[in-house]
MIZARO-603477 format. One record per residue (C-alpha): residue number from 1; x, y, z. Coordinates in nm, 2 decimals. Layout:
// MIZARO-603477
[NUM [X Y Z]]
...
This chain:
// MIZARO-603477
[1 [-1.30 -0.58 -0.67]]
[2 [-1.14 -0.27 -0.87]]
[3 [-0.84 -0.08 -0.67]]
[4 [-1.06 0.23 -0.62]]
[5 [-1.31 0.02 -0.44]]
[6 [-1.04 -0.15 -0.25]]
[7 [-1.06 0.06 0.15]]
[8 [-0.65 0.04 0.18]]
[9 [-0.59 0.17 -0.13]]
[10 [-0.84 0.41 -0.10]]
[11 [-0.66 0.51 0.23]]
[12 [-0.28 0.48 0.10]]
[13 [-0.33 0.66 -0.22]]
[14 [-0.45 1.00 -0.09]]
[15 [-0.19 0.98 0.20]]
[16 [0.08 0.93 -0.06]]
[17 [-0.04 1.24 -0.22]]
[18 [-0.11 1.47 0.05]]
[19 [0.23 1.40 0.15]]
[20 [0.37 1.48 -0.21]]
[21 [0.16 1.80 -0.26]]
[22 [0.29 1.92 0.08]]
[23 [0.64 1.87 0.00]]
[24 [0.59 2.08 -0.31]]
[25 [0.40 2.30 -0.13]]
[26 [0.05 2.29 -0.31]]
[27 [-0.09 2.28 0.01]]
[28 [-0.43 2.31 -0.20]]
[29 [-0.40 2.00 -0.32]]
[30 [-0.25 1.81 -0.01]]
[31 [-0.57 1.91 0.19]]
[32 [-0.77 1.81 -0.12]]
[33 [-0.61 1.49 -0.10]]
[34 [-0.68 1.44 0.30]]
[35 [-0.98 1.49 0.23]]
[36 [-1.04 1.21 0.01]]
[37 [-0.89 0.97 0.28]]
[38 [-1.17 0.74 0.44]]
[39 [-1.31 0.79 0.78]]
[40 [-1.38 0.43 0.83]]
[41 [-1.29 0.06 0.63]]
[42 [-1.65 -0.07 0.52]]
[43 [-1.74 -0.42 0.75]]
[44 [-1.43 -0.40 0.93]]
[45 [-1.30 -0.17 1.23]]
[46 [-0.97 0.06 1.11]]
[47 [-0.68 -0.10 1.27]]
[48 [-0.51 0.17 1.50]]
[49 [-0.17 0.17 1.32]]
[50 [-0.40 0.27 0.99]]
[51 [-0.62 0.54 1.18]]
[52 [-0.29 0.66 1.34]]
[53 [-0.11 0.68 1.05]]
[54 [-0.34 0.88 0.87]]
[55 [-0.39 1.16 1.20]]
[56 [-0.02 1.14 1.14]]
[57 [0.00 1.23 0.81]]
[58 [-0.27 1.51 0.83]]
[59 [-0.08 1.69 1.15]]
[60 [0.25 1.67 0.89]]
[61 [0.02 1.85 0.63]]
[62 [-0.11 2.10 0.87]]
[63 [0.25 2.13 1.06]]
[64 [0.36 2.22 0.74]]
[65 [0.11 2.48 0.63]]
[66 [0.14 2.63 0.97]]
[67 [-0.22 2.56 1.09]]
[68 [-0.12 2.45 1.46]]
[69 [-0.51 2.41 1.57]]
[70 [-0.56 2.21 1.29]]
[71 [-0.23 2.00 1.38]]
[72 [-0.35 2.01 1.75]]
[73 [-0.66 1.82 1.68]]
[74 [-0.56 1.58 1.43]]
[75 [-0.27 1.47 1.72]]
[76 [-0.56 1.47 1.93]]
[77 [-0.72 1.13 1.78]]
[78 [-0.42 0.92 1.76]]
[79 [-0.44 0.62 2.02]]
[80 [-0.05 0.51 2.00]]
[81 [0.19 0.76 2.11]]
[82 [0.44 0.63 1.93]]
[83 [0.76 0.79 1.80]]
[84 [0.65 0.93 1.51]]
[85 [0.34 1.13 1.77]]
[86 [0.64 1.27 2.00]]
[87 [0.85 1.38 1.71]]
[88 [0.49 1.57 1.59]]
[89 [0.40 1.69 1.92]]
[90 [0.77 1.82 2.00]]
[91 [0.71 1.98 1.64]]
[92 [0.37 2.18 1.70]]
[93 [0.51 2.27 2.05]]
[94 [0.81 2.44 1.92]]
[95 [0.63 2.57 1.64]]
[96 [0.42 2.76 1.93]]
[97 [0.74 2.88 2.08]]
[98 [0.72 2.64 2.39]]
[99 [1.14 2.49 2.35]]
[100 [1.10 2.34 2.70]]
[101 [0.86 2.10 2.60]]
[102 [0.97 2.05 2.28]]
[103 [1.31 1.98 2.40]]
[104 [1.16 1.74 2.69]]
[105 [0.92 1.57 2.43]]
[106 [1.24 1.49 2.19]]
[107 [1.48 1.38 2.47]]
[108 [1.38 0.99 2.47]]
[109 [1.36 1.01 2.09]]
[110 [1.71 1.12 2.06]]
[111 [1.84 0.83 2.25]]
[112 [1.65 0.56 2.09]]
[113 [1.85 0.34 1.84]]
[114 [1.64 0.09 1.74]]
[115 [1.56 0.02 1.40]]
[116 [1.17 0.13 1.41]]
[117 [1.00 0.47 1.25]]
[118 [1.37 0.57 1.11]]
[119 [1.17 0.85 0.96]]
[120 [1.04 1.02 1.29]]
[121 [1.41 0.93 1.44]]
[122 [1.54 1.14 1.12]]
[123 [1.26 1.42 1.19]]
[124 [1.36 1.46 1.56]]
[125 [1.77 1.52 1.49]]
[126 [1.65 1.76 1.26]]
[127 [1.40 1.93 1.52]]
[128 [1.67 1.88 1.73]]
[129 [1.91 2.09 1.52]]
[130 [1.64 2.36 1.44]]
[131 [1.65 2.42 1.86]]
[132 [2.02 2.43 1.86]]
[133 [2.04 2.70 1.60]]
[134 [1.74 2.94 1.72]]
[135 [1.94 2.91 2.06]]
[136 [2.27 3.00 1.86]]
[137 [2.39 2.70 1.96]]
[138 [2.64 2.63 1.66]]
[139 [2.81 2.35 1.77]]
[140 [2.52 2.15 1.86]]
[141 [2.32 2.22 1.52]]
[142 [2.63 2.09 1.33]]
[143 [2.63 1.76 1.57]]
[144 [2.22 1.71 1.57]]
[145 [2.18 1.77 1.16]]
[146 [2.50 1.51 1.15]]
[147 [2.32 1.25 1.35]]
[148 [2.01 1.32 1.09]]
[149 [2.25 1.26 0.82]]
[150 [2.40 0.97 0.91]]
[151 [2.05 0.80 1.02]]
[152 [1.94 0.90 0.65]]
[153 [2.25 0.75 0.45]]
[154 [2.18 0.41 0.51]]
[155 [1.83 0.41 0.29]]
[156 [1.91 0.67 0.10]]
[157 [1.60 0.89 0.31]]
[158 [1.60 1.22 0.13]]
[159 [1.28 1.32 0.14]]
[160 [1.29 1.47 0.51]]
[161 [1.61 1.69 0.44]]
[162 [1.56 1.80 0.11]]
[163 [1.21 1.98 0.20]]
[164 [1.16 2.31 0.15]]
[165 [1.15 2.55 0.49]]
[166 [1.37 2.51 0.81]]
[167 [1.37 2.18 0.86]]
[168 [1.53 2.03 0.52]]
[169 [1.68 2.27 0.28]]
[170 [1.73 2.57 0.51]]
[171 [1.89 2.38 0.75]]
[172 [2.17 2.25 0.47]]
[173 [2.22 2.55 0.37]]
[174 [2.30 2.70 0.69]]
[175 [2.60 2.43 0.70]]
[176 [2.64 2.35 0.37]]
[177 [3.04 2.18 0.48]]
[178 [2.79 1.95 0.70]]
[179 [2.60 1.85 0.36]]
[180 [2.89 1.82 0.11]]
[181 [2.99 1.55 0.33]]
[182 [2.75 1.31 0.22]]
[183 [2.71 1.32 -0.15]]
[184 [2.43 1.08 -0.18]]
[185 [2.23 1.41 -0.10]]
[186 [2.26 1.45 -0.44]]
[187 [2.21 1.84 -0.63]]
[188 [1.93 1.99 -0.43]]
[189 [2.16 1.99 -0.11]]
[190 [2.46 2.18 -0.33]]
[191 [2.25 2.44 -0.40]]
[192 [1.96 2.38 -0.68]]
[193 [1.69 2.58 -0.74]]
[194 [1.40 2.57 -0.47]]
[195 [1.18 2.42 -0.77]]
[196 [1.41 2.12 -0.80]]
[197 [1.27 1.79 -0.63]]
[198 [1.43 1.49 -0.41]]
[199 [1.27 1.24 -0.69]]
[200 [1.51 1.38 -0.98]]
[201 [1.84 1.24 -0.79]]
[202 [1.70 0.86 -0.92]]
[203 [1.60 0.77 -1.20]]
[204 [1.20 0.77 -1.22]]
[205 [0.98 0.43 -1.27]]
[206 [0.95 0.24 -1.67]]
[207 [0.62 0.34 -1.59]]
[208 [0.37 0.47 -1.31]]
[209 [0.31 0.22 -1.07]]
[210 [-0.10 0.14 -1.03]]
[211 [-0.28 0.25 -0.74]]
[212 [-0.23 -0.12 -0.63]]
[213 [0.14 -0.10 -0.63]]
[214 [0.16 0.17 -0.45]]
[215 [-0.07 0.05 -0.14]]
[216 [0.17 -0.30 -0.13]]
[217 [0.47 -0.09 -0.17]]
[218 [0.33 0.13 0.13]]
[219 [0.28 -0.20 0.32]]
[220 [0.67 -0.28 0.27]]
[221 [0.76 0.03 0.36]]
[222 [0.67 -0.09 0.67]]
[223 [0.80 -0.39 0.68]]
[224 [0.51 -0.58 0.65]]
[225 [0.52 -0.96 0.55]]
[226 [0.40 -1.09 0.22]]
[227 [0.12 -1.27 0.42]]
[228 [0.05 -0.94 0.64]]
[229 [-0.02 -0.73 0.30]]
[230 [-0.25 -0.96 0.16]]
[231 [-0.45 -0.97 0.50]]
[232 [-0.49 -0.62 0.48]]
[233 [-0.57 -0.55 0.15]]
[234 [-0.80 -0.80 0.12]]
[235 [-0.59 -1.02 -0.19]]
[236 [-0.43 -1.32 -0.17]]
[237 [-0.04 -1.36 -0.13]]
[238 [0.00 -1.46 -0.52]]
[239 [-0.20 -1.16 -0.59]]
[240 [0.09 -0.95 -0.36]]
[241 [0.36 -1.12 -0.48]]
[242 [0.23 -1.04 -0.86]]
[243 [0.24 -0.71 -0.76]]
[244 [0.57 -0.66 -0.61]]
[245 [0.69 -0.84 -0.93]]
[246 [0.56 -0.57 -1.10]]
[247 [0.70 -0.34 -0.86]]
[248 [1.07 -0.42 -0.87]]
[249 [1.05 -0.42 -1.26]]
[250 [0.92 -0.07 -1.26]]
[251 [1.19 0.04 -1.01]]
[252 [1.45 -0.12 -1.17]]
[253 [1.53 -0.34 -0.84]]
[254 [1.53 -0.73 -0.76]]
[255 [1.48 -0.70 -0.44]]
[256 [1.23 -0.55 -0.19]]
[257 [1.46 -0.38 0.03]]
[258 [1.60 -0.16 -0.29]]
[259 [1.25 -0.15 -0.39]]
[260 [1.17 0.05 -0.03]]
[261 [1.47 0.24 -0.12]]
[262 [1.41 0.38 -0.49]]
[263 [1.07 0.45 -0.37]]
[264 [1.20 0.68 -0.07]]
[265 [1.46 0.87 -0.28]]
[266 [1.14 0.90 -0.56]]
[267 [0.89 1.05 -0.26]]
[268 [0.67 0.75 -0.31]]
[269 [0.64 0.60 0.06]]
C-alpha cells in the first residue's frame, strides 16, 4: 500500500505542514494543509489521541491566525482534556481578554513536572510570562520565560520560543539578558531577521525524509514503541525499524532520542 494511501500518513503529513506554514506565517497554506487532514481512518474508528491531536493542531493554526471562533470549535471536539487542551484553552481565553480564567486554567499546568506533553508544559510558562508582562509584572515575566527556557534546554525545543508574535520572539526580545543565557537558542534569539527560521540553527537532513519517515518519526515523537508504530500504521516492525534506519542516517543521529531532537530543532515534529 503506497504512503499516500496509507490513513496515518495521510493524517501526520498535513499536520506536520500546517504546523510549518503557521510558523512561517503562510497561514494560506497551513489552512490548506488542515484541510487535507482526514475526517475519519477507512475500516477503523480514529483513536482519540489521533482525533485529538489533530483538533489540537487546528486550534494552534487558528490561535495563531487570531480566528478565536474557529479555535473555539475545533477545542470543542476534543474528548481528552489533556494538557496540551488547557494550555489552548488558557490560550483562546486570554486571547479574548478573560486573564482570570486564563490564569485559573494554567495554574495546575504550571505545577506539573512530569515528563508528558513537555511542549504544552513549555507553551504554558510562556502564556504564563505573556500574563506577567501585560500586568507589568517584570519580575514574574523574567521568572515564567526562565522556567520555559530551562523546560526547552533539555531537547533542544526551539520551535515554541523562536515563533514569530508575543509568545516566542517578542517575548525574547523583551528580555533579551534572559535569552543570552542559554546559547543553544541559537541566532534568531540574538536578534536575526524576522525571516530567519528555528531549522537553520542545525544542520538540515542528507536528504528529505519520505512521507513515511516522517509519520514513524511523528510516532517517536511521542514516544511510541517500535511495536506501537507498526500497529498504527498498518506495517510490520521490520518495516519501522527500516525506516527509522533511514531516519537516523538522514539526521545524522544513531539513536532515536537524538533523532526526536534534530527533528525538533529542524520544525519537523
Amino acid at each position: 500500500m503506497g504512503a499516500r494511501h496509507d490513513p496515518f500518513v495521510a493524517t501526520f503529513v498535513p499536520l506536520l505542514r500546517a504546523v510549518e506554514h503557521a510558523d512561517g506565517r503562510d497561514f494560506r497554506r497551513a489552512l490548506a494543509a488542515l484541510d487535507r487532514v482526514p475526517t475519519a481512518v477507512p475500516n477503523r474508528a480514529m483513536p482519540v489521541w489521533l482525533a485529538d491531536r489533530v483538533a489540537l493542531t487546528a486550534a494552534a493554526v487558528h490561535l495563531e491566525r487570531g480566528d478565536a471562533p474557529a479555535a473555539e470549535a475545533a477545542l470543542g471536539t476534543v474528548r481528552n482534556q489533556s494538557t496540551g487542551w488547557a494550555v489552548a484553552r488558557a490560550r483562546l481565553a486570554l486571547a479574548g481578554g478573560r486573564v482570570p480564567e486564563a490564569e485559573e486554567l494554567l495554574a495546575p499546568v504550571l505545577v506539573d513536572r512530569s515528563a508528558d506533553q513537555e511542549d504544552a508544559r513549555i507553551a504554558a510558562w510562556l502564556l504564563s510570562a505573556r500574563i506577567h508582562q501585560r500586568n507589568g509584572q517584570v519580575i514574574g515575566a523574567r521568572a515564567a520565560l526562565g522556567e520555559a527556557l530551562d523546560l526547552a534546554r533539555p531537547e533542544r525545543r526551539r520551535r515554541l520560543l523562536l515563533r514569530p508574535g508575543p509568545l516566542g520572539r517578542d517575548l525574547l526580545a523583551s528580555f533579551p539578558d534572559v535569552a543570552s543565557a542559554h546559547p543553544w537558542l541559537g541566532g534568531p534569539a540574538r536578534g536575526r531577521g524576522a525571516g530567519d527560521g528555528a531549522a537553520e540553527l542545525a544542520e538540515p537532513p542528507l536528504e528529505p525524509l519520505t512521507e513515511r519517515e516522517r509519520a514513524v518519526l511523528a510516532c517517536m515523537a511521542q514516544a511510541m514503541s517500535v511495536e506501537d508504530i507498526a500497529n498504527d500504521l498498518f506495517i510490520s516492525v521490520n518495516t519501522v525499524k527500516t525506516h527509522q534506519r533511514g531516519i537516523y542516517r538522514k539526521l545524522r543521529v544513531s539513536r532515536r532520542n537524538d533523532a526526536v531532537r534534530r527533528a525538533r530543532q529542524l520544525g519537523l515534529v
